[in-house]
N, C-alpha and C positions, 0 to 999 in steps of 0.2 A: 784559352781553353778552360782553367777554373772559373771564369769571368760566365762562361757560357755557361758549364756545370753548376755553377751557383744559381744562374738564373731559372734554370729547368728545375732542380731544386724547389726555387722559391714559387714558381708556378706551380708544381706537385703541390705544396703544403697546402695551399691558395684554395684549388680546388678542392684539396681534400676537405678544409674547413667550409667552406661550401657545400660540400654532400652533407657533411653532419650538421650544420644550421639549419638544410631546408629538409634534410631527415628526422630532424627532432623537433620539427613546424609541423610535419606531417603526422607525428604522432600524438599532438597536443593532448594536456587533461591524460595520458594514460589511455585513450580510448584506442582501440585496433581499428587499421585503417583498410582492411581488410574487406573492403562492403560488399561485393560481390556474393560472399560466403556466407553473408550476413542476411536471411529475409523474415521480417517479421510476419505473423499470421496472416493478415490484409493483403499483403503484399504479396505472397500465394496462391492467397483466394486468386485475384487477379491475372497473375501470370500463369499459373497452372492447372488453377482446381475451378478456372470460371464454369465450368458445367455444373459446382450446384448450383450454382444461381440464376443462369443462362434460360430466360424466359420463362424465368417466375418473379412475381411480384414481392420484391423484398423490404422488410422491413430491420429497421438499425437502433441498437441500443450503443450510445454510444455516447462520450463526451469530449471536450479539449483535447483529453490522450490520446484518442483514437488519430495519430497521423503517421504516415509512411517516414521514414528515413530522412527524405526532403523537407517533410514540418508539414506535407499538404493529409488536410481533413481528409480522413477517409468515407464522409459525407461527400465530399466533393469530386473523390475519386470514383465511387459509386455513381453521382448524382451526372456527371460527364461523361461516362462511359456508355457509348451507343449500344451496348449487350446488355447492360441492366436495365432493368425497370425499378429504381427506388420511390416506395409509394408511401411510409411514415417513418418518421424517427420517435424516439423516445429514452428521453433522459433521468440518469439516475439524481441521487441528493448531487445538488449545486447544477444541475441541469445539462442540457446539450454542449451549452455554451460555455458554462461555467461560472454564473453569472450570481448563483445563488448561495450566503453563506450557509455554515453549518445547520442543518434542521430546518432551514425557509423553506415552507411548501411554494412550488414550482408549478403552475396549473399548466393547464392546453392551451397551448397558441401556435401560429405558423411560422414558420423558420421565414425569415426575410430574405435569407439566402438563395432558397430551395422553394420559398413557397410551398412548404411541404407539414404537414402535421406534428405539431411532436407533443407525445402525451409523455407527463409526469408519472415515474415511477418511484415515487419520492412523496410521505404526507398520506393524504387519504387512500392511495392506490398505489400500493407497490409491485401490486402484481396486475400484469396486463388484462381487461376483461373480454369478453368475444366481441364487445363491440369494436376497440381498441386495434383490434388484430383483423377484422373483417374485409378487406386490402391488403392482406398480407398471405403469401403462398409458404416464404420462408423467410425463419427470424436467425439475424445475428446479433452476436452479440462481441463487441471491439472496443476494452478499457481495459486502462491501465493499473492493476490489482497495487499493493504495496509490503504485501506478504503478513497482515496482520489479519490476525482472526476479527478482531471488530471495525475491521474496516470494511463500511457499508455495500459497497459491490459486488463482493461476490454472495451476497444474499438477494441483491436487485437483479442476478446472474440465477441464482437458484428459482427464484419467485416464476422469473419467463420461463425457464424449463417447464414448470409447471404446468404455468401457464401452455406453451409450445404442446406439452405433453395433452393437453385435456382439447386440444383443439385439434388436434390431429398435421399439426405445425412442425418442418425439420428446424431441428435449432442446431445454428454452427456458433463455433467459440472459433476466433480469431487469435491465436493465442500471444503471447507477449510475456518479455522477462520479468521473473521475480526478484522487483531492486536489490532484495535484500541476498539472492543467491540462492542456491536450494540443494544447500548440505545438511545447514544448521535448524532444527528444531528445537524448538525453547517452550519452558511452560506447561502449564496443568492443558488436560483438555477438560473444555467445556461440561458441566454437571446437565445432561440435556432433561431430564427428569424435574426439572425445576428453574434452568435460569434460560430459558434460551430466547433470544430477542434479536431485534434488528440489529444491534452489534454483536449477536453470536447465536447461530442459528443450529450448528450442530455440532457434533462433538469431535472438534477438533482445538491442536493447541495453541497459545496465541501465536508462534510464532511456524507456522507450517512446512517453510520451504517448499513448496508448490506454486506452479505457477498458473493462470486462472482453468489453462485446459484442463493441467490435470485434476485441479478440486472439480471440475465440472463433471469430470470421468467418477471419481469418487463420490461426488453428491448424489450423480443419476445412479447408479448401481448400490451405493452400502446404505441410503437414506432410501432409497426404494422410488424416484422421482420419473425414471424410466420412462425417458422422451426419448425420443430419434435424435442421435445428438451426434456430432461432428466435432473433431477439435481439427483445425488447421494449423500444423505443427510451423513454428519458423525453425530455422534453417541458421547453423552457425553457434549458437546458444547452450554453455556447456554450462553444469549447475554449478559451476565453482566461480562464475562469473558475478560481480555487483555491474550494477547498471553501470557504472562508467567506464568500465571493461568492453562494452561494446559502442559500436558504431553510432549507437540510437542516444537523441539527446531529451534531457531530464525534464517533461512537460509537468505542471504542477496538475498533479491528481484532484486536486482539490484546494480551495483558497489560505489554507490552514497546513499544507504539505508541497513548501518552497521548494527542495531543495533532498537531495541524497539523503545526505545529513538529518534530515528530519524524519526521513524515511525510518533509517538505521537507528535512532534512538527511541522512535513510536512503539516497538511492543510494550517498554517498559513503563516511558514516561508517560503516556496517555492515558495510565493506571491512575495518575495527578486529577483526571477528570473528575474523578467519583470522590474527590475531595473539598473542602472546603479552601483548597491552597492554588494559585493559579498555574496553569500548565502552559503560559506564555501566550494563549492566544491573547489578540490584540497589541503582539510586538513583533520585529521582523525576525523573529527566533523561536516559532513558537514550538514547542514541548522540548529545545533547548534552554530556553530558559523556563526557570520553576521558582515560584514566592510566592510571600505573602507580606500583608504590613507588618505582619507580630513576629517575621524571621528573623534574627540577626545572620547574615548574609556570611561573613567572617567564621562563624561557631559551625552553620552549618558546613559552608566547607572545607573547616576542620576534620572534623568529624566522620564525613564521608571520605576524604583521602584518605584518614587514619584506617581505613579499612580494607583501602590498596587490593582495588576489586580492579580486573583484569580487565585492560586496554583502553579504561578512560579516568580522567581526570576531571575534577571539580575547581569552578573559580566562582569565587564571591561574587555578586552581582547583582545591580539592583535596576528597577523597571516600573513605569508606568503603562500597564495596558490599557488601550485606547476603547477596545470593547472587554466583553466576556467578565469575569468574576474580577473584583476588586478595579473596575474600568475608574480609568480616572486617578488610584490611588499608587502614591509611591511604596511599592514591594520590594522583596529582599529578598535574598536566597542564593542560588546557583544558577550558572550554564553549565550545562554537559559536553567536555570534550570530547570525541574519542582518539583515543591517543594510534589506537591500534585495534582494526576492525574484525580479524580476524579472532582474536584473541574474546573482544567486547561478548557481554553477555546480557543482553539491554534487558528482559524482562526481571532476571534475579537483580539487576541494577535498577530499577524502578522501582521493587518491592524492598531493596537498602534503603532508596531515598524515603518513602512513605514510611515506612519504619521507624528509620531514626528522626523527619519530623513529627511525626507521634510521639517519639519520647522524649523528644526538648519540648516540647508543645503541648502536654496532655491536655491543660486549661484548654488553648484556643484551638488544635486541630480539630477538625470533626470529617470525618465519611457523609457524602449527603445522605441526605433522611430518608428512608423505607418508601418505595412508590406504596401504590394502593395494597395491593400484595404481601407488603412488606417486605420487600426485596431493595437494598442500596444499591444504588447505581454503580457501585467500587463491585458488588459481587456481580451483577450483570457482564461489565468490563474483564475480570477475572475470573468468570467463570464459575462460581462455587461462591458458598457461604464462609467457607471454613478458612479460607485463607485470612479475611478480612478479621473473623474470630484470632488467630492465631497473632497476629500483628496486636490486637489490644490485650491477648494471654502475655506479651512478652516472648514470646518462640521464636526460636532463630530462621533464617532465611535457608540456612542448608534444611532445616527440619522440614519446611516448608518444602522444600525441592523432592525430600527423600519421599515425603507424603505424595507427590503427584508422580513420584517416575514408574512405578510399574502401569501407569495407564498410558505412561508417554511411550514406554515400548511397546505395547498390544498396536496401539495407532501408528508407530513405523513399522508394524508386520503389514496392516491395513495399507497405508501410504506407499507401500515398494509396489504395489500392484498396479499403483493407477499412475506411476513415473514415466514419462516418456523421453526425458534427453537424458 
């Protein structure tokens, strides 16, 4: 009898660890497996909302991100489906494909796939012309935002509204998560009176919490852009979510934006661009890792832990990048961990690092040099002149914040209105 009860016993425990093996296989990476609840914007379109597009000639702004849940192109899903009609694509910076780095103009040619058009919106035309769109009844638009204000798309997003708007064109936004979440607003807004450019086109802060419908809602109505415009809500998507919190897996936005992780540290670090110090591109870390040849790697990340700024950590670190600033040369400096993402505050941590190597560095750091205008490319990126002033006055980082927060609250009175999850 205990012979038996032992053995029903040992088969109970058996199974039991067997439910939690292939229970905790199911929920790999932290992601909910939950997919049913889960529908991205495209994915809508499709299953519910095909009547706007249903016998009209549609045209698609889109690239690599644009894919369903399965990984398949939403070019492909469109371009198969006996209800559409897809008659052009067109791609923002780095193209349909993906194919192009940072800044390479992208011209016209035809999708090999699709046999199908795709005009660059990216370089000499960023915004669509009537010839462009003359095969087109109605425009969408399906990419993968990364919740930074100088992050090129949702201005290649703004530009087609425009465009949409003067041609008499419905433009739908396919909407899709903001990697970064959308509780947390960080940073100045944009000084629109003087700096505003293809990495910051209107006055918003770097770090938005928005995800593309709703700045599309916000651009068309507070910027005055007033196109017929459409968001396709997904479905499942709560703001307190990072992208690996859902179903949907990490496509790289762009050749320079590997990985979550790059996402999550971009409001702050990519403040590195407007400098003379390298912000990693041309390593497999980039705006993780930060240097230069004249760092000492060790001092600097002293320096910056001694500051025991919230949720990341600094390790010494040195690097060769293969392209971009100092290509070629052995540099110094830091990766950025983050230890703890909730807590992390990437843009005031970007404006620490710039900071402190400006003052181990006065000799060799520099801000690149005044375009035509006389505008650095550091104030284009952050928005204003005075921060970049402030940083060679010596002024602290809280000074700086206290300086930009009563405009960051008027923009979350603005921002509550045009929220949708």
């Amino acid at each position: 009898m205990k012979r038996g009860l032992a053995a029903v016993l040992t088969l109970i425990l058996i199974l039991s660890s067997l439910t939690a093996v292939f229970a905790n296989h199911d929920k790999g990476n932290g992601k909910s497996q939950d997919h049913k609840r889960f529908q991205l914007g495209a994915e809508a379109l499709l299953k519910e909302h095909k009547d706007l597009i249903k016998g009209k000639r549609v045209g698609l702004i889109t690239n690599p991100t644009g894919v369903d849940k399965d990984l398949t192109s939403v070019v492909d899903l469109l371009f198969n489906d006996p209800d559409v009609e897809l008659t052009a694509l067109y791609g923002p910076e780095h193209g349909v494909r993906g194919s192009a780095q940072a800044g390479q103009y992208v011209e016209y040619y035809i999708d090999e796939k699709t046999n199908l058009p795709v005009y660059s919106l990216y370089g000499q035309t960023r915004k669509p012309t009537p010839e462009m769109l003359e095969n087109v009844d109605v425009l969408l638009f399906d990419i993968q935002d990364v919740g930074t204000r100088f992050y090129t798309y949702i201005y290649t997003m703004a530009y087609a509204m425009e465009a949409a708007k003067e041609n008499n064109i419905p433009f739908i936004v396919l909407d899709r998560p903001n990697p970064l979440g959308g509780t947390k607003v960080e940073g100045p807004v944009l000084d629109a009176s003087k700096y505003t450019s293809f990495v910051g086109n209107y006055a918003i802060p770097l770090r938005h919490g928005m995800t593309v419908g709703e700045l599309a809602k916000l651009f068309n109505k507070e910027f005055n852009i007033g196109a017929d415009l459409t968001v396709v809500e997904m479905k499942g998507w709560k703001r307190t979510m990072y992208f690996d919190e859902t179903p949907f897996e990490f496509v790289m936005p762009s050749p320079n934006m590997p990985t979550l992780e790059t996402a999550l540290v971009y409001p702050g670090a990519a403040l590195i661009e407007g400098t003379n110090v390298s912000e990693g591109r041309g390593t497999t870390k980039p705006f993780e890792l930060i240097g230069a040849p004249f760092i000492n790697a060790d001092k600097l990340a002293a320096e910056l832990n001694g500051l025991d700024l919230p949720g990341v950590k600094f390790r010494a670190a040195s690097f060769i990048p293969t392209f971009s600033k100092h290509s070629g040369a052995l540099s110094h400096g830091i990766q950025i961990h983050i230890t703890n993402r909730d807590s992390f505050k990437p843009v005031e941590t970007g404006l620490h690092i710039v900071k402190t190597i400006h003052e181990l560095y006065p000799a060799q750091f520099q801000f690149r040099a005044p375009d035509s205008k006389g505008i650095s490319f550091f104030d284009l990126l952050i928005g204003n002149g005075w921060v970049r002033e402030a940083i060679e006055n010596g002024k602290s980082v809280d000074e700086m914040k206290a300086q930009w927060e009563d405009e960051l609250d008027q923009f979350m009175d603005v921002r509550e209105k045009y929220l949708i999850y």
